[in-house]
MIVEX-530537 format. One record per residue (C-alpha): residue number from 1; z, x, y. Coordinates in Angstrom, 3 decimals. Each point is the difference from the previous one (the first is absolute). Example, Ala and Ser with C-alpha at 12.3 -4.5 7.8 and 13.67 -1.06 7.14 Angstrom:
<rs>
R  nr        Z        X        Y
R   1    7.800   12.300   -4.500
R   2   -0.660    1.370    3.440
</rs>
This chain:
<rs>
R  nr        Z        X        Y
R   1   22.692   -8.206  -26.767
R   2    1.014    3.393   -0.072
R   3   -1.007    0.370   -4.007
R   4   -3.425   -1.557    0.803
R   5   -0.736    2.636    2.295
R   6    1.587    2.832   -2.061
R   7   -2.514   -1.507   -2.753
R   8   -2.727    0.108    2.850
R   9    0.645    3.554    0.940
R  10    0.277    1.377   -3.578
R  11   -3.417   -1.896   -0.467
R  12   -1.935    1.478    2.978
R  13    0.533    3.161   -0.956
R  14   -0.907   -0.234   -3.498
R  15   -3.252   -2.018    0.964
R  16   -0.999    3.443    2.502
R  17    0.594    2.332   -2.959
R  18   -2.009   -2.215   -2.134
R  19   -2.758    0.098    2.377
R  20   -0.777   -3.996   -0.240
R  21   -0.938   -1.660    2.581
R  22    0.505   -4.590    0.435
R  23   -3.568   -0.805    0.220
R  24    1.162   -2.562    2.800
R  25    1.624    1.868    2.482
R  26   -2.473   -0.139    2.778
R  27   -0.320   -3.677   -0.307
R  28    3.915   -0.151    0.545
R  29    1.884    2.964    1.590
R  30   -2.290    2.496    1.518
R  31    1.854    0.303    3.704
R  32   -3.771    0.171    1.386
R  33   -1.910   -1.603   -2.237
R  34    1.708   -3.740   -1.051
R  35   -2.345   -2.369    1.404
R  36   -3.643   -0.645   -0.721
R  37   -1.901   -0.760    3.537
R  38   -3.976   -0.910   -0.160
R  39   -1.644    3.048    1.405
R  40   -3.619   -2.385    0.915
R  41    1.180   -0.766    4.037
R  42   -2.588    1.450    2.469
R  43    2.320    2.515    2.603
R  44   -1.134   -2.429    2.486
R  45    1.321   -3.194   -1.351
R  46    3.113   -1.485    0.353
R  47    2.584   -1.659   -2.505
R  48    1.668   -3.227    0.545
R  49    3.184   -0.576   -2.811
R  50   -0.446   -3.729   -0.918
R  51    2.311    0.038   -2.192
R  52    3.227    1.576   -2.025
R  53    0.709   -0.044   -3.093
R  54    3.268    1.078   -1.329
R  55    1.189    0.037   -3.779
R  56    2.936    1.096   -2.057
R  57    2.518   -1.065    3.114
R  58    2.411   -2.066   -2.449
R  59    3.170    0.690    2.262
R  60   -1.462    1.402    3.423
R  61   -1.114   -2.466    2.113
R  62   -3.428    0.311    1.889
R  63    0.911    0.727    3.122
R  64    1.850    2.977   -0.844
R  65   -3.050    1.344   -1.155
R  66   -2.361   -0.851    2.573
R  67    2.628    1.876    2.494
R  68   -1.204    3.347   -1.194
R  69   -3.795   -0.673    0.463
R  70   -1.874    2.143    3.025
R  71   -2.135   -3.223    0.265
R  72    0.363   -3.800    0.635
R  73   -1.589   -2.819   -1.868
R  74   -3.612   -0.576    1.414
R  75    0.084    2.903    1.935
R  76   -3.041    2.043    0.367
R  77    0.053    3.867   -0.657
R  78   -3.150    2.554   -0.103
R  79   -1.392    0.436   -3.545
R  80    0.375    4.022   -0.185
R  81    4.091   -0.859    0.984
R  82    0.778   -2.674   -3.020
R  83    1.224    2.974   -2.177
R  84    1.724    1.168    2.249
R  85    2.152   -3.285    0.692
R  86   -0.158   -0.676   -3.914
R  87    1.689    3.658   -0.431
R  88    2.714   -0.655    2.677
R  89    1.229   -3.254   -1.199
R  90    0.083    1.339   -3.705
R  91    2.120    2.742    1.184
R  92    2.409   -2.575    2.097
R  93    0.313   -1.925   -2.816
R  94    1.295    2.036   -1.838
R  95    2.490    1.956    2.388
R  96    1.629   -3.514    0.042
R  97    1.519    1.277   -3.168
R  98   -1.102   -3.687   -1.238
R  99   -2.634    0.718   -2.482
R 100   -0.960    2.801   -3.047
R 101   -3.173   -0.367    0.404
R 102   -2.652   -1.671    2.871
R 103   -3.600   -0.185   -0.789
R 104   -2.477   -1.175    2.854
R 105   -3.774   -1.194   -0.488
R 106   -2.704   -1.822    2.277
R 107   -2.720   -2.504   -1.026
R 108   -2.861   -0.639    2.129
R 109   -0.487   -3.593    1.185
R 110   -2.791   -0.477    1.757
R 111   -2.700    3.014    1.462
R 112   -0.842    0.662    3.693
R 113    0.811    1.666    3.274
R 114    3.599   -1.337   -0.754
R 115    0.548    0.158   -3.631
R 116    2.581   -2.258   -1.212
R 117    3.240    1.169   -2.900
R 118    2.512   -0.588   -1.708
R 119    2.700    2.203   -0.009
R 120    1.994    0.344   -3.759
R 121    3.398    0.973   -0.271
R 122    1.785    0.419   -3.317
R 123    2.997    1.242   -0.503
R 124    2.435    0.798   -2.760
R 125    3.735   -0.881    1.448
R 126    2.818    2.272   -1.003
R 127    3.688   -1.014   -1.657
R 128    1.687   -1.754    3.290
R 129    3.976   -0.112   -1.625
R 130    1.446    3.495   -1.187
R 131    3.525   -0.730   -0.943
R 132    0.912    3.361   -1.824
R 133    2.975    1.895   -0.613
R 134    0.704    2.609    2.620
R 135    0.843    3.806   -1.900
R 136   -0.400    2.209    2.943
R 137    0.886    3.580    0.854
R 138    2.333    0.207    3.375
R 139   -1.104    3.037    1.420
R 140   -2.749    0.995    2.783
R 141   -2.551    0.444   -2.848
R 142   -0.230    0.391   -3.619
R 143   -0.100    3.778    0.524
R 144    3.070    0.175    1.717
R 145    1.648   -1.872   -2.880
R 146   -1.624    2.069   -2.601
R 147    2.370    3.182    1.160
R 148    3.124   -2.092   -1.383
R 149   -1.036   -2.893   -2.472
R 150    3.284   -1.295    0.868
R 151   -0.314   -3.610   -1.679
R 152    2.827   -1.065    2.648
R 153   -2.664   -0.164    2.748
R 154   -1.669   -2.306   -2.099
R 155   -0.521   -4.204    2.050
R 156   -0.773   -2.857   -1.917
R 157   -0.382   -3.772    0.699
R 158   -2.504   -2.335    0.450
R 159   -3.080   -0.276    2.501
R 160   -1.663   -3.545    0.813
R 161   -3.285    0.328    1.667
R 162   -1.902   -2.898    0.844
R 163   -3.571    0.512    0.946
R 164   -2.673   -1.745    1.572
R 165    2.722   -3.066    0.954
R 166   -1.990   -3.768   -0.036
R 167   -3.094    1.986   -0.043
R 168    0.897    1.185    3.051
R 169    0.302    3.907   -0.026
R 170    3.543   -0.352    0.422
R 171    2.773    1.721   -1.318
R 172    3.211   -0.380   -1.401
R 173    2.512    3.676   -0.919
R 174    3.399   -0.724   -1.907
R 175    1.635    3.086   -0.792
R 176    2.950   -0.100   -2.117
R 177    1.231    3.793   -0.931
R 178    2.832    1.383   -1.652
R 179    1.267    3.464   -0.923
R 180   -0.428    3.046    2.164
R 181   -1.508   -1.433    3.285
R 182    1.367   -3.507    0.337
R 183   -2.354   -2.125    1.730
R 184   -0.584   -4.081    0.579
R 185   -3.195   -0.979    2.039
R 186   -1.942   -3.355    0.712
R 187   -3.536    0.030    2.443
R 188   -2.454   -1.773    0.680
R 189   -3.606    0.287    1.076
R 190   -2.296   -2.587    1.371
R 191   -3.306    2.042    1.730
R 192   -1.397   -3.261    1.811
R 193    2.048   -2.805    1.454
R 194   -2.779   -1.202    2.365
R 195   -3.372   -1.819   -0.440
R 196   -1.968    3.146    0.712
R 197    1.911    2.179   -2.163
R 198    0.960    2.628    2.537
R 199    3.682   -0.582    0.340
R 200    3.104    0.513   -2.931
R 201    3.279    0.620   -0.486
R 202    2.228    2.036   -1.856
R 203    3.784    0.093   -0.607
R 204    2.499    0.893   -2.435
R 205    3.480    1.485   -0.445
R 206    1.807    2.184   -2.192
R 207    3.479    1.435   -1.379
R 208    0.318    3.352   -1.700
R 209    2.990    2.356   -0.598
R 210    0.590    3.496   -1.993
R 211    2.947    1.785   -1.648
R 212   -1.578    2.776    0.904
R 213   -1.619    1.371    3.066
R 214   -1.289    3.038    1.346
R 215    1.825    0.888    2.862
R 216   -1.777    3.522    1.251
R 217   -3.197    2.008   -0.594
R 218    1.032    3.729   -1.088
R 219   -2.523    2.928   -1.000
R 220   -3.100   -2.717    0.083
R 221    1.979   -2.273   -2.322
R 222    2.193   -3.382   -0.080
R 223    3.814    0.688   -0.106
R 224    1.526   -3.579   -1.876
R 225    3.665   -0.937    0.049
R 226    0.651   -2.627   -2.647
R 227    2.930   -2.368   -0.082
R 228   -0.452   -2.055   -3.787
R 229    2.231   -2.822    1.243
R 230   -0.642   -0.437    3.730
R 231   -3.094   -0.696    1.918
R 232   -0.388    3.236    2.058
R 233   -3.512   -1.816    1.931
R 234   -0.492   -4.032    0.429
R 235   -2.952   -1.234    2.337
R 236   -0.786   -3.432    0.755
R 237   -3.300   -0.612    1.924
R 238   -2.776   -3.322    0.750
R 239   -3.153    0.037    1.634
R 240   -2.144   -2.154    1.787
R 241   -3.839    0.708    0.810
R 242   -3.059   -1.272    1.917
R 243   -4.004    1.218   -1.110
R 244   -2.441   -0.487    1.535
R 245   -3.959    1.374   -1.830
R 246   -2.224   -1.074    2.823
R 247   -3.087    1.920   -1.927
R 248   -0.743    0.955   -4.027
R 249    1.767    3.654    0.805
R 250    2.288   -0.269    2.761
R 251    3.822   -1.079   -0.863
R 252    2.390   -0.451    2.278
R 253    3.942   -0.301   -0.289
R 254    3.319   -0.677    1.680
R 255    3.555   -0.064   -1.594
R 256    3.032   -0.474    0.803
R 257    2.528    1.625   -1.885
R 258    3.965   -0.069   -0.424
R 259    1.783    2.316   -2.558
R 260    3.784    0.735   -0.486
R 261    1.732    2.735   -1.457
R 262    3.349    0.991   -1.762
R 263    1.254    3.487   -0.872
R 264    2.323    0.937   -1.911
R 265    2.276    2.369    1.594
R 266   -0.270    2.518   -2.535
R 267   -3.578    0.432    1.236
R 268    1.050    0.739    3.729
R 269    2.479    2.300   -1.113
R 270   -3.076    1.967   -1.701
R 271   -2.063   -0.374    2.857
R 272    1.514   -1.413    3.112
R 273   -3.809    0.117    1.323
R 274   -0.772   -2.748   -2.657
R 275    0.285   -3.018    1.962
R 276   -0.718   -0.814    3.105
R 277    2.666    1.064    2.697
R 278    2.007    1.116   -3.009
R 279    0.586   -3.625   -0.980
R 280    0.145   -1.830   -3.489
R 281   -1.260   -2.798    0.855
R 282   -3.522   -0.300    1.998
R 283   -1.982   -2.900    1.367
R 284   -2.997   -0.484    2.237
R 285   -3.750   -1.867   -0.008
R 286   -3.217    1.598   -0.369
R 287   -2.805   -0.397    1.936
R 288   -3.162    0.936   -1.788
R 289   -4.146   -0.441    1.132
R 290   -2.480    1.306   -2.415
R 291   -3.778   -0.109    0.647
R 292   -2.236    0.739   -3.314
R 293   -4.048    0.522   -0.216
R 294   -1.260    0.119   -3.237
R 295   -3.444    1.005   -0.826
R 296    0.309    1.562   -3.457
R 297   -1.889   -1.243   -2.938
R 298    3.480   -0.003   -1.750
R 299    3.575   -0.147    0.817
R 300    1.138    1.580   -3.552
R 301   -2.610    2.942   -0.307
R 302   -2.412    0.258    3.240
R 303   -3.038    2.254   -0.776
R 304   -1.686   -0.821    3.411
R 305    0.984   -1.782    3.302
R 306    3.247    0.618    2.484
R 307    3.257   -1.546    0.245
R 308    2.253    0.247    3.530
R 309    3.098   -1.176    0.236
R 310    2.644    0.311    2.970
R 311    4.208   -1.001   -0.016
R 312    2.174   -0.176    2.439
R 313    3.647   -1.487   -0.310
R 314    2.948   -0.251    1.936
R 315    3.548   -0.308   -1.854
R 316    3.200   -0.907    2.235
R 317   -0.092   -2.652    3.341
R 318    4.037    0.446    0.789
R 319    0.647   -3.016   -2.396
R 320    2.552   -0.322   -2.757
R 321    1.244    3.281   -1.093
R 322   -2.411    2.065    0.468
R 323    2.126    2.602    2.162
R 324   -2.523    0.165    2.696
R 325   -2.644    1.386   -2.341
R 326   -3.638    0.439    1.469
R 327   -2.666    1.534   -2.506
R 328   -3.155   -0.234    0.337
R 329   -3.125    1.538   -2.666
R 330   -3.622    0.209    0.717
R 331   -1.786    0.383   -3.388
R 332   -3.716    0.127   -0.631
R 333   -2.776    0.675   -2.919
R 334   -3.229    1.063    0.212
R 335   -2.602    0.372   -3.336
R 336   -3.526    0.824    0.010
R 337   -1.944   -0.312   -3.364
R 338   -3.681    0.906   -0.537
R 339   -2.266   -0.154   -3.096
R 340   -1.714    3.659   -0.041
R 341   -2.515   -0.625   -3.055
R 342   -0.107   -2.180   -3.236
R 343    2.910    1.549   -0.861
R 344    1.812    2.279    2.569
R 345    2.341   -1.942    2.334
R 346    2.701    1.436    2.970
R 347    2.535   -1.686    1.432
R 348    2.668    1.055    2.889
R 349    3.644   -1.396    0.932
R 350    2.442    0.497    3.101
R 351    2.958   -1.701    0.361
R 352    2.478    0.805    2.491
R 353    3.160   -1.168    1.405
R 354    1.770    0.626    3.228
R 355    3.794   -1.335    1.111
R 356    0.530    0.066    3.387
R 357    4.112    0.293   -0.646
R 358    0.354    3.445   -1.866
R 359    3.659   -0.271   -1.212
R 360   -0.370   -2.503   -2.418
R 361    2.749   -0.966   -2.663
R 362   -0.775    1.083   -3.158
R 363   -0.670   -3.134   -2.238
R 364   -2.477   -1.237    2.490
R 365   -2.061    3.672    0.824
R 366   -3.290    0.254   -2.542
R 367   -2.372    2.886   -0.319
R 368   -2.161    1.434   -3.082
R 369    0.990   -1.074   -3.319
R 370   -0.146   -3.854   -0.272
R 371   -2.402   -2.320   -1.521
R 372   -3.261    1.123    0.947
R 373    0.966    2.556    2.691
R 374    0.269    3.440   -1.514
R 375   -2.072    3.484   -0.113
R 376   -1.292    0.136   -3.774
R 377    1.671    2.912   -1.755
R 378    3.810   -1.260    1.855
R 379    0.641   -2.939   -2.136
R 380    3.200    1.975   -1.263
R 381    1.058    0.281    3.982
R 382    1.388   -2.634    3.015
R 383   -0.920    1.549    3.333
R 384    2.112   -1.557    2.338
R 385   -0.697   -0.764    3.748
R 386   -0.318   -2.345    2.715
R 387   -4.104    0.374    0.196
R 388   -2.664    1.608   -2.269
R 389   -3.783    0.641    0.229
R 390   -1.929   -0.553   -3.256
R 391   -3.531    0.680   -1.719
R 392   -1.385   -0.668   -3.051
R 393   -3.651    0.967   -0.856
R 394   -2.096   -0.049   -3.355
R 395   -2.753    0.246   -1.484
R 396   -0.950   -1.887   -3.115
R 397   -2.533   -0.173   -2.408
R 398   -1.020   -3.035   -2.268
R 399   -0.168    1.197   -3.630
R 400    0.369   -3.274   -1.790
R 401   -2.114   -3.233    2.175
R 402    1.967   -3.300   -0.083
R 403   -0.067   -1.564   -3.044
R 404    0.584   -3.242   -1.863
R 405    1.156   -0.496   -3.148
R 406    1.724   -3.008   -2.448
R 407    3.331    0.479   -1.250
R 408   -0.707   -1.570   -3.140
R 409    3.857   -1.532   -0.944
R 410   -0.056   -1.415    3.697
R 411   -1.464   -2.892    0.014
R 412    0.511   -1.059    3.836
R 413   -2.184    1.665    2.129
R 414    2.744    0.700    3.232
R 415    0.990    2.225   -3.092
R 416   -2.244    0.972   -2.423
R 417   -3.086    1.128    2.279
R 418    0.961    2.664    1.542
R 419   -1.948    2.881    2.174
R 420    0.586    3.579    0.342
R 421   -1.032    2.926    1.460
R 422    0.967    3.781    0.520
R 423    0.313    2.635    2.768
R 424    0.428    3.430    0.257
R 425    1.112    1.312    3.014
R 426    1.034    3.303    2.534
R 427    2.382   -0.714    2.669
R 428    1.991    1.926    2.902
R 429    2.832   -1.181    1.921
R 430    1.960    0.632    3.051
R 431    3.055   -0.819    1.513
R 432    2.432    0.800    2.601
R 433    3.628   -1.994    0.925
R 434    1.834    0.108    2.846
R 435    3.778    0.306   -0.384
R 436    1.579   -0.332    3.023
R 437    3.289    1.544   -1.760
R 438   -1.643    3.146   -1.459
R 439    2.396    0.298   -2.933
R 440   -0.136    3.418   -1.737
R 441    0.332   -1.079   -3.415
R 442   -3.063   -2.012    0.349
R 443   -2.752    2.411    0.738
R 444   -3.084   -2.174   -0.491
R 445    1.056   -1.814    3.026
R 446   -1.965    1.319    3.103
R 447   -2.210    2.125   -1.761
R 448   -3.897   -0.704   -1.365
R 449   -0.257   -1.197   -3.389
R 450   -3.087    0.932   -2.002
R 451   -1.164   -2.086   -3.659
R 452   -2.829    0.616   -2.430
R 453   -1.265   -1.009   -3.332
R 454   -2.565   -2.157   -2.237
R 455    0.769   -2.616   -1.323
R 456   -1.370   -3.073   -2.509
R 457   -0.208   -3.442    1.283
R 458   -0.427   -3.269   -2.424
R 459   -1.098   -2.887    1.802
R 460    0.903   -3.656   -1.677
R 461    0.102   -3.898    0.234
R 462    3.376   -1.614    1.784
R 463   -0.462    2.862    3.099
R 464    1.333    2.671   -1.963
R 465   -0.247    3.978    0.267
R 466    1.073    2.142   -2.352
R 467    0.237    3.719    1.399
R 468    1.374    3.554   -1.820
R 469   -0.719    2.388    2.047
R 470    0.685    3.860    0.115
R 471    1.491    1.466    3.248
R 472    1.111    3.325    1.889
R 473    1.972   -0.099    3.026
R 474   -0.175    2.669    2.558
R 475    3.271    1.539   -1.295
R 476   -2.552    0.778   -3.302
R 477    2.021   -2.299   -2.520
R 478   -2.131   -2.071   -2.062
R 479    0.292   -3.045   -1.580
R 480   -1.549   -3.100   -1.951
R 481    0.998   -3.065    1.377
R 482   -1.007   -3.801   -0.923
R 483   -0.246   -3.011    2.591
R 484   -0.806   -3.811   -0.450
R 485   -1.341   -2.278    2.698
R 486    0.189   -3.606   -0.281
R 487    0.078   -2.484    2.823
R 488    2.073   -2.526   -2.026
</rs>
């Protein structure tokens, strides 16, 4: 997978230098323009959908599909609205992360105050099984690693990922990984359990353990202590979940959680404020609710819509071992997205997080610096604390349109058609974190954090970004800096 889309990036950018442009590309991966609708209907008349017609669905089953529609068979809808509908179930289609490509069309039945249609639906599925080798970098970001290149924080293995299940849109996750950050996980998705497809489940447990661990945040960096021939971290933890997706863009969740924890006692030694209540061995459930609405026109790269999404969890109910440990975390997300021309869009993000217990132990406390939370132009730092306050606003323009083109060699077309399309953007962040214990070595704790830059965006098949982008912090040092999004 990875060298197909290495081969697809190398190619996108050649094809913009080139200038070429697929002669097809409206017909198959314009975001706005990918279905044909008769434009004939009278304002004042009214559509009734006789019937659906779906193609290219070898694996998915029907119903799956007809989930994400914004309309029922035989309802009826006003004429001037059918685009409308046809545009939002394209776009749900595809955030399904089911299908390349989705391509919707009418044809007129019959004439008249109520005009009859048939709806088309084609779609080109994507590759459902990814069993590829796992070569991974074990730090916060590739950045980070960059500093060092030390090959020893290198993981390998294998990762199993079974898509699209019976047809069903479920989903199965083996992770088998080796090397740096040791790691063994089986889950298992299934969205709809019920008739009306509005309940699921979810559940899944994992092992993982490291020689090495880092054991204290010093001067806006991670502090390890490595042992080569004893574990120095070991976690065990299962899960068991409930959804519930009474409408197209509301998601609802509850899980229960357990997790246990060893440390080594070399690690306490470092930092007896490690654990919790100083101990090396931890062990308590987690209570979590999470409540999503998602009206973006896509999950991977939004360009117009808004996404909310609101956490709270609850870790430690006097069981086990937990030492009488009671933490509890209010997160939430907020982004806006709007189209400002043809070409120009904007796009804001706050996140936030609050703890209401402020003397946390360190392994469980989180603030800037991880996975998607960070102020751009700090990749290089952790910022430590018990709650943070983030925003993330840009503004991008479109200098290459979404295109389609053949990779020739490819013959399979979950491979070898592939679209593209480039961004440039300006951005600003901001951040603050909390630290309830005010270190003095770590000065970007409790103080406002300030990022800017351009960057260059490339857009691709398989829900992947590819993003180098050039950054100053407020502290003036500057720095290129290369991300890669990919919901797999």
């Amino acid at each position: 997978m990875r060298l197909v889309l290495l081969i697809s990036l190398l190619f996108a950018i050649s094809h913009f230098a080139q200038g070429q442009r697929a002669a097809n590309a409206i017909d198959l991966a314009s975001r706005d323009s990918v279905f044909v609708v008769s434009n004939t209907f009278d304002p004042g008349l009214r559509i009734v959908i006789d019937t659906v017609e779906i193609r290219g669905n070898k694996v998915t089953r029907p119903n799956i599909i007809l989930r994400e529609f914004t309309f029922d068979l035989h309802d009826t809808i006003p004429a001037y609205d059918l685009i409308n509908h046809l545009k939002r179930t394209r776009e749900n289609l595809l955030n399904t992360s089911l299908f390349n490509f989705v391509t919707i069309h009418d044809s007129i039945l019959t004439y008249g105050r109520y005009s009859h249609v048939i709806i088309h639906i084609d779609v080109i599925e994507r590759w459902y099984l990814w069993p590829f080798p796992i070569f991974e970098i074990s730090d916060r970001n590739f950045n980070s690693w960059w500093q060092t290149k030390d090959p020893d924080r290198i993981s390998y293995g294998l990762l199993l990922i079974k898509e699209n299940m019976r047809g069903r849109k479920e989903r199965l996750n083996l992770l088998l990984r080796f090397g740096y950050d040791e790691k063994y996980e089986l889950s298992y998705d299934v969205p709809f359990i019920n008739k009306k497809q509005t309940f699921g489940a979810t559940l899944g447990m994992g092992f993982s353990r490291n020689h090495e661990v880092a054991y204290q945040t010093r001067d806006n960096q991670l502090e390890n202590v490595k042992d080569s021939k004893n574990y120095l971290y070991t976690r065990f933890y299962s899960f068991l979940g409930i959804t519930h997706r009474p409408s197209l863009y509301q998601h609802h969740l509850l899980q229960l959680g357990y997790s246990f924890f060893n440390f080594a006692d070399t690690v306490l030694q470092l930092n007896p404020d490690y654990s919790f209540n100083g101990k090396t061995q931890n062990e308590y459930l987690t209570l979590l609710y999470r409540y999503t609405v998602d009206y973006r026109d896509s999950k991977n790269y939004p360009l117009h819509g808004r996404y909310l999404e609101g956490n709270i969890s609850k870790s430690g109910f006097n069981l086990f071992r937990d030492g009488n440990i009671s933490m509890m975390d209010i997160w939430g997300s907020y982004r806006h997205y709007w189209q400002l021309s043809k070409q120009f869009y904007f796009g804001t993000d706050w996140t936030g997080k609050i703890s209401t217990s402020r003397d946390q132990p360190y392994f469980y406390q989180q603030g800037l610096g991880y996975g998607r939370n960070f102020v751009r132009g700090y990749e290089l730092y952790v910022v430590d604390g018990q709650s943070f306050v983030l925003s993330k606003n840009t503004l991008k323009f479109n200098i290459v349109p979404t295109r389609v083109k053949n990779i020739g060699f490819l013959k399979s077309q979950k491979f070898g058609l592939i679209h593209y399309a480039l961004y440039l953007n300006w951005y600003i962040d901001a951040g603050y974190v909390d630290d309830y214990r005010k270190q003095d070595y770590n000065d970007l704790s409790n103080s406002l954090l300030l990022g800017t830059g351009v960057g260059l965006d490339v857009v691709t098949y398989y829900d992947m970004v590819f993003r180098l982008e050039f950054s100053v912090n407020r502290q003036g040092e500057p720095g290129f800096f290369f991300h890669v999004a990919n919901t797999l």
